[in-house]
Structures are given as C-alpha cells and as structure tokens.
Phi, psi and omega in degrees: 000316185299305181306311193281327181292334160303277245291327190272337206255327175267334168306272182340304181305286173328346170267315183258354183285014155243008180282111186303327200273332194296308189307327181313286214293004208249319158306295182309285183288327162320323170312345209266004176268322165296335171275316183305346181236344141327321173290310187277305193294345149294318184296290167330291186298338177259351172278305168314341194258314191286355156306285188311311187281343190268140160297151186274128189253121186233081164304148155217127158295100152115034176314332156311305174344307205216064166321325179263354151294292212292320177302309179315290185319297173308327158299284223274042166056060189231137186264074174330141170170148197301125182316152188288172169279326175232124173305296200279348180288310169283331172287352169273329179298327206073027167280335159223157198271346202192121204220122149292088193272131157241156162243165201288342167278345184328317176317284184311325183283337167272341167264030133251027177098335196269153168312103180273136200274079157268185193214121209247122177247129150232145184263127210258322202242042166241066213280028109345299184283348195304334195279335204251325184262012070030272177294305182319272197310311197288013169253351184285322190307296193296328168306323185290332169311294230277309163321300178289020179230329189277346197256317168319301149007277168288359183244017182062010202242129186303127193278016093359317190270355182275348174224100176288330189241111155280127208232109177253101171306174171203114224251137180247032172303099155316163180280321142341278180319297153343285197300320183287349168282326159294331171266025188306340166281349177304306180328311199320294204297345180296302189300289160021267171290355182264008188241357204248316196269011164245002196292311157297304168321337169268340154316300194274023195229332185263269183275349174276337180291302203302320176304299210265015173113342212259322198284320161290303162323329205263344182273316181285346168282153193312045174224133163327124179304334177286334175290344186272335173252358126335309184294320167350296201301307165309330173294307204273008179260347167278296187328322149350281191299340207250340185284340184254347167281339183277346165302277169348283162309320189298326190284268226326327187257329170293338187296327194259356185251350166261145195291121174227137166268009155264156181239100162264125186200162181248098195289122079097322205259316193297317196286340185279329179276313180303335164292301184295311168336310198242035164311295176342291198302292203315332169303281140024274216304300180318305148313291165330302193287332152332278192314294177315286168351291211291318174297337167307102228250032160192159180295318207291287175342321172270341170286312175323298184275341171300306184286347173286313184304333196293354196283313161255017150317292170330308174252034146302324189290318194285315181305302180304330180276023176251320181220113203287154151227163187264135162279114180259187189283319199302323195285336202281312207275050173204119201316160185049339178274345168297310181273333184290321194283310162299281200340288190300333155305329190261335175296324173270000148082009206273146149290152187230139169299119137318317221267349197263324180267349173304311200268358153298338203246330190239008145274007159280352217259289194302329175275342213264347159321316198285323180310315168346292195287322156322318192271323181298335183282311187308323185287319173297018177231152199283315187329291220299315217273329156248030166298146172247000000 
C-alpha cells in the first residue's frame, strides 16, 4: 500500500514542480505577507521617530494675546507659525494637523485667577496627526501643571497637597508582547499560505487531470482509488507544509534584517511552535481542497471557489488583530480560529493552556479526518469525478 501511494506521490510532485503556477502559489506568494509587514513596520518605525524627533509645527491664532505660552512652547521645541484664515477648514482638509485658538480674553482670565480658555482644533479620525495632537495636548496640560504649581506657590501653599497619589507606572510588558501587537497581523498571512500553498496542486491533480484526459487512464490501473487519493492528499500537503515554513522563515528573517525602529523580532523556538500549531489546519487545507477540486467541473471553477475560501480561514486573523478574545475552551473548538489565537499567544510570550492546544489540534484533526474520508467517497462515485 505504502509502495503504491509513494509511487502516485512522487509522480504528482515531479508534474508539478515544473508546473509554473504551482511553483508561484506554493514558492512565490507565501512571500508576500511577510515583506508586505516587514515593510510597513520599517515604514511605521521611521514615520514615528520622524514625528518625534522633528519640532512640532504648531499654528496659533491670538498669540499675542498669551506671550508667556508661547514662550513655554517655544523652550519645548515647538516652531510657532502663523494660523490659516479658517483653522478648522484646514484641519478637516488636512492642510494642517493641529491649530491653536487663544481668544482675546486670555489675558483677562488668567490675571484674574480664573481657567483661562484656549481651543486646540483637531481632526480626531485622521490618524496621521494622532502623534502630532498628542504632542500638542501634553505640553498645553504640562504648562497647565506647571501654572498651578506656581500660583500655589505664591499662596504659601505646596503644589503636592493638589496630588494626593503618587501614580508610578510598572509596564510587565515583555519584548514578545511589544512585538506581538505589532505582529497582530501575522496569524492572517500564515492561514494564508497554508490555503495558498498546495492550492493548484490540488487543482491540477484533480479537475486539471479530469481537462487533460490523465485521469481515467490513472483510474483504471491496479491501485484503489482510496490510495490515489490519499497519494493526492500527501502531494498537496507537502506543497503546504513547505509553503508554510518559507512563510516562517521569511518573518524570521526580514524582522531582523530591514531596519526598522521598532524592534520586533521572532526567535526561532516561537516560529517552531507556531508550525506545530497549524500542523492541523494544513491537513484541514488539504483535504478541504481535494474535495472542493474534485466536485469542480473546470480548473477556472475549482480556482474560483479555492480563492474564495481560503478567504474565510483567513479572516479571524483580521478580526484578532482589531478585537483580541481571550482564550477559552469554546474558541479552541472552531477549526483554524483556534489556532489563530494561540498563534498569537506564543507571539506575546503569554503562557499556553495544554488542554487549549490539545482540544485545538483534535477538532482540527477530527474534521479534517472526516473531509479525508469524504474525498476518498467522492472518487469512488463516476458522477463527481466526470461532471462537466
């Protein structure tokens, strides 16, 4: 049996690894999620440090008005310049990120003791500026600080009884963790490559043999239909396997080699447990894609519904990363979503439930057995396998 399912299992490989298309999704395309985030996250870390580090370009409108702000500002490295004719028209345009009103009364209110009133006009749902409105508010707070300590002061009074709680952060953040918010996107492109990458091989084994004619010869030789589509299964699940470790490798190795100023990176012990993880899915992927192929009554048709599905494994990975869930039993028991969620546990360096990767790993197991079994029925009945 082994002998004959090797013998079906190296023929597939050897057809297609000259087979281009094949070579793409199972080589090619897995790349493009690790350089597509490799990419943004060097693009991220250097638009945040040049934020940070460039003086704050601040207009304001009525500067006269409040000579000892302005002064403030200007120690904390802020470039005062002159305000638009309608402030809020450039900040909803984006022509400027962030404007500054003192009104003509400023004067009066601070020399008489009262909250004297300026107005910071900003667009909020423009997260370009969130870094530069930011910067804005915490130095108008720290001048406001700094004022109310000073008017204590002068009242004999310590600016100390105004902060009863000494408030000391203590951030248990780990360099994992850090790293794993920035890689909240990783889970996607891993499912991704495992739906991507056996994906024409399972095509072209199935409904592409049935186009060119290949199929019926191969049926009619002395081997059980269950071992042929077993060997199938095994072709398209190394194409899989190999599509998802060059994934693997790939964050591993672009995180630490494009310059970036966040420092994100994945060691080696992580990427390996993140393999053994989605051992399941790959199976699942496989399976699933026999089946879907083979029920297909043309390669466009059988490409057509493989790229719509791998889409929805895939998006749980978009949803965690916007709204994390905490792992429970229940999340374990829904294939691939399960898995997405540990993923993101071993990226943040978090402890992991056994019993979470155990009831992960055998309802993946268990449905992607039943698909197993499902595709070995389909070869047997003549209808599926020569539908037009």
């Amino acid at each position: 049996m082994l002998e004959r399912i090797g013998v079906i299992f190296r023929k597939e490989i050897t057809d297609n690894i000259r087979d281009r298309r094949t070579l793409l999704a199972s080589l090619v395309y897995p790349l493009f999620g690790p350089i597509l985030l490799a990419v943004l996250l060097s693009f991220l870390g250097n638009t945040i440090t040049a934020q940070s580090e460039k003086p704050l370009r601040l207009p304001v409108s009525g500067a006269e008005y409040a000579p000892a702000l302005i002064a403030f500002l200007r120690q904390n490295d802020v470039e005062i310049v002159e305000p638009p004719a309608d402030p809020e028209n450039a900040v909803r345009e984006g022509t400027e990120e962030v404007v500054l009103l003192i009104p003509e009364g400023y004067g009066d209110e601070m020399n008489s003791g009262r909250p004297a009133t300026v107005r910071l006009v900003v667009d909020e749902s423009r997260q370009s500026a969130t870094g530069t409105i930011e910067r804005a508010r915490r130095l108008l707070t720290g001048y406001s600080q700094q004022l109310g300590s000073l008017r204590l002061l002068a009242r004999g009074i310590s600016p100390n009884v105004t902060s009863p709680l000494a408030i000391e952060r203590v951030n248990v953040a780990t360099p994992q963790s850090q790293a794993a918010n920035v890689l909240s996107m990783a889970p996607y492109f891993i499912i991704f490559s495992i739906f991507i990458g056996g994906m024409y091989l399972a095509i072209d084994t199935t409904t592409g043999e049935r186009e060119r004619g290949s199929l019926e010869p191969l049926l009619i030789t002395p081997v059980p239909r269950s071992e042929l589509v077993l060997a199938k299964m095994a072709a398209t699940l190394l194409f899989t396997v190999i599509a998802v470790i060059e994934t693997l490798v790939a964050f591993g190795i672009l995180l630490n080699v494009i310059p970036s100023r966040i420092a994100v990176s994945l060691d080696p012990s992580v990427l390996v447990a993140i393999f053994f993880i989605t051992l399941p899915i790959m199976l699942l992927a496989a399976a699933l894609q026999m089946i879907v192929a083979t029920y297909s009554a043309g390669f466009k048709e059988a490409q057509n519904y493989l790229s719509f599905m791998m889409l929805i494994p895939a998006l749980p990975g978009m949803f965690l990363a916007f709204a994390p869930v905490r792992p429970t039993l229940w999340t374990m028991l829904i294939p691939t979503f399960g898995q997405q969620i540990l993923m993101g546990q071993v990226m943040r360096g978090t402890p992991v439930d056994p019993s979470h990767i155990i009831t992960s790993a055998a309802v993946t197991l268990l449905v992607a057995l039943a698909l197993v079994v499902l595709a070995v029925r389909l070869y047997a009945r003549e209808d599926v396998l020569f539908r037009r």
